[in-house]
N, C-alpha and C positions, 0 to 999 in steps of 0.2 A: 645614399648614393650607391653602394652596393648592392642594395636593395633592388636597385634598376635597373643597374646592369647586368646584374644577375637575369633579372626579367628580360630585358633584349637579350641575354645570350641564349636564352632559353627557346626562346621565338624565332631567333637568326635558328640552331641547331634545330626545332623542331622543321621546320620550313626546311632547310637543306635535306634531311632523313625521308621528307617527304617525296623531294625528288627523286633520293635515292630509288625510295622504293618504286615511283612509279616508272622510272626508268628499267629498271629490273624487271620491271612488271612486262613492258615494252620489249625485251627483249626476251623476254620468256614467248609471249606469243609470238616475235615474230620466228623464234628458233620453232616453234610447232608448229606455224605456216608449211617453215620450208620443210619440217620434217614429213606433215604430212603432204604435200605435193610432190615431196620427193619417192614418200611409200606409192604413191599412183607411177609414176615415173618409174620407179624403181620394178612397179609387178608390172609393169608394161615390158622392159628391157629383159627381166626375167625370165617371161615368157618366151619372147621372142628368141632369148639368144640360148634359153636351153633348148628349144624345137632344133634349133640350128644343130645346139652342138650334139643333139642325141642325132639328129639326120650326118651331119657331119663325121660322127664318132668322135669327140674331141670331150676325152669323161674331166680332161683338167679345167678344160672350161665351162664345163657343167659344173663340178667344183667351185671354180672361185664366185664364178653368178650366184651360184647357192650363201655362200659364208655372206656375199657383199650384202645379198637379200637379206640374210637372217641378222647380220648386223643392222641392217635399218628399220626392220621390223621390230626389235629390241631396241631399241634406243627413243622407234617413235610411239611404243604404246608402254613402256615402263617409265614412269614418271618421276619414280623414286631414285633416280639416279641425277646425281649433280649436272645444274644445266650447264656448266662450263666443260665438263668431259662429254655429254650431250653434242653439243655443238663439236668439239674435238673430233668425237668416232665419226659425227656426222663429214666434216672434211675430209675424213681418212677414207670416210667412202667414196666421196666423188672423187680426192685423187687417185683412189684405186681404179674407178670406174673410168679414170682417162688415162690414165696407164694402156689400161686393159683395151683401150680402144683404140690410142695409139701404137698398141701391138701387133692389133688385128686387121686395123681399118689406115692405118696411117696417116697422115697429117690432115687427118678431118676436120671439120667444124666442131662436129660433135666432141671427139677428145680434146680440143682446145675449150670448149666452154663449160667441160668437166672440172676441167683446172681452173678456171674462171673462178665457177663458182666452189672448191677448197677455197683460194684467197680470199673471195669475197667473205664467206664463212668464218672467216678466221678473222678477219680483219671486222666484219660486226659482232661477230657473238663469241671472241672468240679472246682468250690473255691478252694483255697487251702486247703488241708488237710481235704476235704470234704469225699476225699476216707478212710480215717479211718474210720469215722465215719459211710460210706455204709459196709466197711468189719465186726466192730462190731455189726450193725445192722444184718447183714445176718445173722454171726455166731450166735447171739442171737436169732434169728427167728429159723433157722434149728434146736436148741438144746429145743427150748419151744415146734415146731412140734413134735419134735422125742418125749421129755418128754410127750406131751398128746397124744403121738401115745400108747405108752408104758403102760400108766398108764390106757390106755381104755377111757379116755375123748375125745377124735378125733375116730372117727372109720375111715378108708381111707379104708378099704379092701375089699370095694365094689365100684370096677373102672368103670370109663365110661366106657373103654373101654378094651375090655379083654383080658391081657396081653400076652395073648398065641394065639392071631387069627392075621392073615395075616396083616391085616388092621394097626393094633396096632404096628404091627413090623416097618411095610415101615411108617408109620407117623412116629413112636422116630425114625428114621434112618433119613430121611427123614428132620427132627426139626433139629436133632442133625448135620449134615453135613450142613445145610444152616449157623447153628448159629459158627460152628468153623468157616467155609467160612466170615461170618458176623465179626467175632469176626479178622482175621487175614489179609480179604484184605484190609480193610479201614486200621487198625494198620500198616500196611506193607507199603502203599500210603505214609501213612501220616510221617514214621519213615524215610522212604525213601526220601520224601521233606525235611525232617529234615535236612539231610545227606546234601543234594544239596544245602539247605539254611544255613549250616554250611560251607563246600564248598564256598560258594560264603561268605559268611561275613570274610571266612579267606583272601581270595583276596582282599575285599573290605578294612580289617584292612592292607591288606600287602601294599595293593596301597596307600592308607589315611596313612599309617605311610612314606611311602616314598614323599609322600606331603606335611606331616609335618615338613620333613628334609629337603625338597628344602622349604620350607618357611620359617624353622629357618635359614637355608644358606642366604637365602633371606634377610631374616630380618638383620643379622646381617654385612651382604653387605652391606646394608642400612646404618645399625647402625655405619658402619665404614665410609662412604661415609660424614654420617651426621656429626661425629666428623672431619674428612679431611677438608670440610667447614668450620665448627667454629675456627677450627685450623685458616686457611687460611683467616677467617674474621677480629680474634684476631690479627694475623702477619700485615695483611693491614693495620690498625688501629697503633699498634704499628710503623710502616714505616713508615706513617702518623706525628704521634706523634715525632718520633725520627728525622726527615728531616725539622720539625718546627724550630728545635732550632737553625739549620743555619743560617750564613748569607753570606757564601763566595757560590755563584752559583757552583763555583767547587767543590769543599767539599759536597756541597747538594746534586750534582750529583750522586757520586762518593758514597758516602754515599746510596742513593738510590738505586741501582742496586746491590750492594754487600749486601742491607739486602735482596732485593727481592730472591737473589742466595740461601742465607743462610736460609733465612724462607721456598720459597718454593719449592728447591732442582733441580732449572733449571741450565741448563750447561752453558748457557751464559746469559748476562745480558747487555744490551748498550742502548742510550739512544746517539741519533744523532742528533744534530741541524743543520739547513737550515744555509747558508750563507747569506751575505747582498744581495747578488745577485742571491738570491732562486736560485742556480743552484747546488751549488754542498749541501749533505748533510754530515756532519763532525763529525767522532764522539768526543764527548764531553769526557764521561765514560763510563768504560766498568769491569766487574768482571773477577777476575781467573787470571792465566797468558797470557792465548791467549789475552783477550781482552787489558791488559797491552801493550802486542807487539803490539796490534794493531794500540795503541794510541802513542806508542813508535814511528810508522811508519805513524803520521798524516793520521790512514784509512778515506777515505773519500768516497761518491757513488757520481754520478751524477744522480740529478733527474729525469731526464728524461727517464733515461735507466730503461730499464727492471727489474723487483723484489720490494717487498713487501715495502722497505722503501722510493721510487719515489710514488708507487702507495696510500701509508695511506697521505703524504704530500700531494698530489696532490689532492686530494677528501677527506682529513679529516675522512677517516673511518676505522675502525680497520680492519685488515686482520687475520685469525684464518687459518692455515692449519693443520692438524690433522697427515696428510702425505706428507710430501712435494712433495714427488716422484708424487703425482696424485694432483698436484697444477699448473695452468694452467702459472701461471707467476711470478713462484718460480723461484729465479735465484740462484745459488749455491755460496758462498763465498768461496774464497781458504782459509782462513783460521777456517772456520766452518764446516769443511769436515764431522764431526759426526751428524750436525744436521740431525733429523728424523722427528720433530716437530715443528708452528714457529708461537709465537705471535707479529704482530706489534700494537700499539697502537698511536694514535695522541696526540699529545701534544699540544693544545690549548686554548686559553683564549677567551671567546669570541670567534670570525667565522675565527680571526688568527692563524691559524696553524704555529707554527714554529721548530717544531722538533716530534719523534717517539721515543718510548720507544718501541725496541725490544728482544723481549723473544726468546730465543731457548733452545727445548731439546732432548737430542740423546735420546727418545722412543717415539714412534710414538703412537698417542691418548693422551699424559701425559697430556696436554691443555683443560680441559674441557670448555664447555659453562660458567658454574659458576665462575670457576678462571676468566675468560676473564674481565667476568662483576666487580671482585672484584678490578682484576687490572686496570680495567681501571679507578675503583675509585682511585687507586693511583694513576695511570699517573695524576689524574686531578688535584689534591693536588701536585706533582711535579709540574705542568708546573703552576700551580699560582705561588708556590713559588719559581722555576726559573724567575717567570715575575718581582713577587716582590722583588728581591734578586739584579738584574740589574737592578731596579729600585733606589734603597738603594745604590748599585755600583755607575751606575750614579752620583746621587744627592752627595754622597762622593767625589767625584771625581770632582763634579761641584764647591763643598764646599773647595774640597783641592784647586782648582786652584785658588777659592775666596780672601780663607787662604794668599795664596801665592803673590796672586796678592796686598791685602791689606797689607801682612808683606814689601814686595817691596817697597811700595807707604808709608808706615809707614816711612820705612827707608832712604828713599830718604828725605822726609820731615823733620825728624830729622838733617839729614844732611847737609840740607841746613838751618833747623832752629838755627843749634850750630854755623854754618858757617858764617848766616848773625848776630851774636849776641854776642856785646861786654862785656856781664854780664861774669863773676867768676861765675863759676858756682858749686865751689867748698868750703864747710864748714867743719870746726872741732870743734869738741865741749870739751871742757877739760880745769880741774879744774874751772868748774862750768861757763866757761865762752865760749862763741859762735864767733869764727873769721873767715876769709876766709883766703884757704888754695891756694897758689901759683901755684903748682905744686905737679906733680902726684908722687910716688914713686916706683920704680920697681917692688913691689909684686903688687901694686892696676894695674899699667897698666897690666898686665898678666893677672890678673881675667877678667880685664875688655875684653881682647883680647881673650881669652881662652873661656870665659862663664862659665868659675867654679868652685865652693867655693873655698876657700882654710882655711884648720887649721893648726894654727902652736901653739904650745905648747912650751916654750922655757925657762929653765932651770938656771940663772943663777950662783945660787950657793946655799949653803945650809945658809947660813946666811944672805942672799941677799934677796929682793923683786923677787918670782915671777910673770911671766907676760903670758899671750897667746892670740894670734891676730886670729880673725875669718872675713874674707871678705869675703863677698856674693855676686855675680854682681846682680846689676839693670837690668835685661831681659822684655823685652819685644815682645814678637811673635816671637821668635828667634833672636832676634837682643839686642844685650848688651849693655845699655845707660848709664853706670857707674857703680860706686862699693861702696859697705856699710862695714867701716873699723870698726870695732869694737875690742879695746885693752882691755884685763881682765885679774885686777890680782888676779892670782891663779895657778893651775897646770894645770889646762886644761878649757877649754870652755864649762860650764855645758848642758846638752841635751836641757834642757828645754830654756835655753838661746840662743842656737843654732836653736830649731824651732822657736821660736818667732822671729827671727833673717829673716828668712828665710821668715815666713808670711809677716813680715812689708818692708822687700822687694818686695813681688810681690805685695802687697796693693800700695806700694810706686810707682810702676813704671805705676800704672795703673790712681793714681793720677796726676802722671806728664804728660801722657800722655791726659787723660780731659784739663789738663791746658795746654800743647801744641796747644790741640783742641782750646779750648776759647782765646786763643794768635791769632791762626790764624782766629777764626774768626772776633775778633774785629779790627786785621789789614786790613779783607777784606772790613769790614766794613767801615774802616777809607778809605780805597780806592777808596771806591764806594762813599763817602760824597766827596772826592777829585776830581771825576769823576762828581760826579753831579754840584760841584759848579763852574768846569772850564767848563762845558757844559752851566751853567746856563747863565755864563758871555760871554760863545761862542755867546750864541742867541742872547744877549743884543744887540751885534754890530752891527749894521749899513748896512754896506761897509762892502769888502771884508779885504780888508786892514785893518778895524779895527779889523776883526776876525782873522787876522792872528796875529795880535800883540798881541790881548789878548791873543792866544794860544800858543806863544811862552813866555811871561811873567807869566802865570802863570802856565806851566810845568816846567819852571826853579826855581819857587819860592817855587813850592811845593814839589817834586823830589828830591831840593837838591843839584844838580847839576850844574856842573861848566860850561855848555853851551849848548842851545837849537835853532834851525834851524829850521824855514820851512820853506819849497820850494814849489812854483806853478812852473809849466813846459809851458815856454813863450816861445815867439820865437826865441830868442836866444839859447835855452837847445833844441832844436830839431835836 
C-alpha cells in the first residue's frame, strides 16, 4: 500500500514539475518577445529623440534616451541575468520611457501606453502582485504630472517636436501601432501556448488518472493475490498440523486430501501409492464422491503407461499442467472427465519415491507456481508421516505377534506347569484361619472359564445375616489362571472393595507368574547339575562298557524311572 502511493505521488509531483517547467519555459520566451520588440522600439525612439535633442540642444535628454537605451540593450542580449529582475529593469524602462514622454509630449497616447505596458510587464512576468504596485505607481505619476502641468510648475507646452508637422504625425502613428503590435503579438503567442499547454496537461492528467486506476487495479490484484497466498500458507501449515495427530496411515491419508479439497477449493484430491512390485500405482485416498467410487472400484494406473502419475513416480518430479489439453503426456481418466488443470506431486523420503499426491481442477490456470511450491511442502510432511505411520503399523503388528506369540508360550507352560504338579493349589481363609480347599465350586469354575468377574448380592432374609460374593479371575495376557473368591457380609460389595479386589488380582497373577518364572528356572538349573554330573561320571569311564553302565545307572537314578536302556548297534542289530 505504500508502495503505491508512493508511486502516485511520484507521478502526481513529476507531472506538476512538468508544468512548472514548461510554464517557465513560456514566460521566458514570451519576456524575449517583448524584449526583443522592445530593442527595435526602443533604437527607433533613440534615434529619433536624440536627433531631436542634439537639434534641440537638450544634452539631459540625450542623456536619459541613452541610459533607457543602454538598459534595454543589457537586459535583452545578457541572458545570464535572472529572468525576474529581467522583466523588472524591463518595466523600469517603459515607465521611464512614459514618464519621459509625459514630460515632454503630455497626455499622449503614447506616454499612456508606456505605462500600460510597465503594468502589463509586471503583472505577466513579473512577482507576484508586483503589477499593483506598477498600476499605483503610474496612476500616481500621471496625476502628479497633470497636477505640475496645471499648477504651472512643469511647463510641457514647448515640444520637441511640433505637434502639427508631418514628421510628429507619422512618428506617434508610427510609436503607437509598433507598441499595440508589441503589446498584443507576444500576449497572444504566449496566451496561445497557454491554451496548448493547458490542452496538453488535461491529457496528460486524463492519461496519469487512467494510470492511477490501472495501478490501483493493479495494486489491489496484488493485494488479493498476496492475501490468497497467506491464505494458502496458513491452510498448508494447518494440514500439516492436523495429519500430525494421526496414527492409522489410512485415516492420515484420507484426512490429507479432503483438507487439501476444503482449504484450497480443488475438485479432486488422491494421493496413489506404488505397489510392492512398482508396477501398478493404487489409489490409497481420494476426496468428493468421484474419488469415493473410485476407491469403491480399487482405481488403480500402471506405471508405466502414459500420464502424469507413471511419469512423477518414475523420475521423482512434480508435474504442473496449467491446461491439460496443451500437455504433452496428459492422459485423460474416465472418471475425471471435468479436469482442466493437474498437479502431481512425489511422495518421498529420502531418494525413495513411493506414491504422488494428485491435484486436479475444472479451471484451467487455477494451479499457480506458488501453490505448487506450498503443496509440495505438504506432500513432504504426508509422506514422512505415511513413512512413519507404517512404520508404527509394523512395529505393532511385530509387537502384536510377540504379544501373541508369548501369551501362547505363557500358556502352554502353565499348562504343563499345573499338569506336571502334585501341590493343592487352592486356599481359603475363614474365621481367621488358612486351610486348603479340595475342590472348585460351580460359580469359581465359570469365572475361571469365562474370564469375568462375577457379583452376586444375595439376600436372605430381613432378620437373617446378609452376605454377597465377588470373584475375580486371576488373568494373565489373556489366559485365566484361577479365581479370587471373596464372601462379604453386607448388601452388597462396597466400590472401594471391589477395585482393590481387582488391583491385588492383576498384582497377584503377575507375582505367580515371576514365580512360575523362578520354578522353572531353578528346575533347569537342577537339570543342568544332573546333566553335568552324569556327563562328569560319563568321562570318568574307562571302557566303553563302563560308560554305558554308568549312563544307564545314573539316568535311572536321577529321572526316576522305572527302566533305562542303551543300545550300541552290533552285528547282530544290523
Amino acid at each position: 500500500m505504500t508502495q503505491t502511493h508512493s508511486t502516485i505521488t511520484t507521478q502526481y509531483t513529476s507531472f506538476f514539475e512538468s508544468e512548472d517547467r514548461d510554464i517557465s519555459s513560456l514566460k521566458l520566451d514570451l519576456l524575449q518577445n517583448y524584449l526583443n520588440g522592445s530593442l527595435i522600439l526602443g533604437t527607433i525612439l533613440f534615434l529619433i529623440n536624440l536627433y531631436v535633442s542634439f537639434r534641440q540642444g537638450s544634452i539631459i535628454a540625450a542623456i536619459l534616451t541613452l541610459l533607457l537605451f543602454a538598459l534595454l540593450f543589457v537586459i535583452t542580449f545578457i541572458r545570464k541575468i535572472d529572468a525576474r529582475l529581467r522583466s523588472i529593469l524591463l518595466s523600469i524602462a517603459y515607465f521611464g520611457a512614459g514618464i519621459f514622454s509625459l514630460l515632454t509630449e503630455g497626455l499622449s497616447a503614447n506616454g499612456v501606453l508606456y505605462l500600460f505596458m510597465a503594468v502589463l510587464i509586471l503583472g505577466l512576468l513579473g512577482p507576484r502582485l508586483w503589477w499593483i504596485l506598477g498600476l499605483v505607481a503610474s496612476g500616481l505619476t500621471t496625476i502628479t504630472i497633470g497636477v505640475l502641468t496645471q499648477t504651472g510648475i512643469v511647463n510641457n507646452g514647448v515640444f520637441i517636436i511640433e505637434n502639427n508637422s508631418l514628421f510628429y504625425w507619422i512618428a506617434t502613428f508610427v510609436v503607437f501601432l509598433f507598441l499595440i503590435y508589441l503589446i498584443i503579438s507576444p500576449t497572444w503567442q504566449y496566451f496561445y501556448k497557454v491554451a496548448n499547454l493547458l490542452k496538453k496537461s488535461r491529457i496528460n492528467e486524463s492519461s496519469l488518472r487512467e494510470d492511477n486506476v490501472q495501478i490501483l487495479d493493479r495494486f489491489h490484484s496484488l493485494e488479493n493475490e498476496l492475501d490468497r497466498r497467506r491464505s494458502h500458507l496458513i491452510s498448508g501449515r494447518q494440514i500439516g498440523r492436523s495429519i500430525s495427530l494421526k496414527n492409522n496411515s489410512k485415516d492420515l491419508m484420507q484426512d490429507a486430501v479432503n483438507l487439501i479439497q476444503s482449504q484450497f477449493g480443488y475438485h479432486f484430491v488422491g494421493i496413489y501409492l506404488a505397489d510392492e512390485r512398482n508396477e501398478y500405482a493404487v489409489l490409497q485416498a481420494a476426496s468428493g464422491e468421484t474419488g469415493q467410487m473410485m476407491l469403491a472400484h480399487n482405481h488403480k494406473l500402471r506405471i508405466r503407461d502414459e500420464g502424469f502419475i507413471g511419469y512423477v513416480i518414475t523420475r521423482g518430479e512434480p508435474r504442473l499442467a496449467l491446461d491439460v489439453e496443451e500437455d504433452a503426456i496428459y492422459s485423460q481418466d474416465a472418471n475425471l472427465l471435468e479436469t482442466k488443470s493437474e498437479l502431481a506431486l512425489p511422495l518421498k523420503v529420502g531418494n525413495r519415491i513411493f506414491g504422488v499426491l494428485d491435484i486436479h481442477s475444472d479451471k484451467r490456470d487455477a494451479i499457480s507456481q506458488e501453490d505448487s511450491d506450498i503443496l509440495q511442502s505438504v506432500a513432504d510432511q504426508v509422506a514422512i508421516l505415511i513413512e512413519k505411520t507404517h512404520q508404527i503399523e509394523n512395529l505393532q503388528s511385530s509387537l502384536a505377534d510377540l504379544q501373541n506369540a508369548y501369551s501362547v508360550y505363557s500358556r502352554d507352560s502353565w499348562r504343563f506347569h499345573l499338569q506336571g504338579s502334585n501341590k493343592n493349589l487352592s486356599y481359603s481363609f475363614a474365621d481367621n484361619n488358612l486351610i486348603r480347599k479340595e475342590t472348585l465350586n460351580a460359580q469359581e469354575l465359570d469365572v475361571i472359564q469365562s474370564g469375568r468377574k462375577l457379583v452376586i448380592n444375595t439376600i436372605k432374609g430381613e432378620s437373617e445375616d446378609q452376605e454377597a460374593l465377588l470373584l475375580i479371575p486371576i488373568i494373565l495376557r489373556d489366559q485365566s489362571l484361577g479365581v479370587l473368591n471373596i464372601r462379604y457380609k453386607g448388601k452388597y460389595i462396597p466400590p472401594e472393595l471391589e477395585e482393590m479386589a481387582e488391583s491385588v488380582s492383576s498384582r497377584l497373577s503377575i507375582a505367580i507368574e515371576n514365580a512360575r518364572l523362578l520354578e522353572d528356572i531353578q528346575s533347569r538349573a537342577d537339570r543342568e547339575r544332573v546333566v553335568d554330573t552324569i556327563a562328569a561320571k560319563v568321562r570318568a569311564a574307562r571302557d566303553i562298557d563302563s560308560i554305558l553302565q554308568t549312563t544307564a545307572s545314573e539316568l535311572g537314578r536321577f529321572l526316576g524311572v522305572d527302566e533305562v536302556r542303551v543300545h550300541l548297534k552290533t552285528h547282530e542289530t544290523e
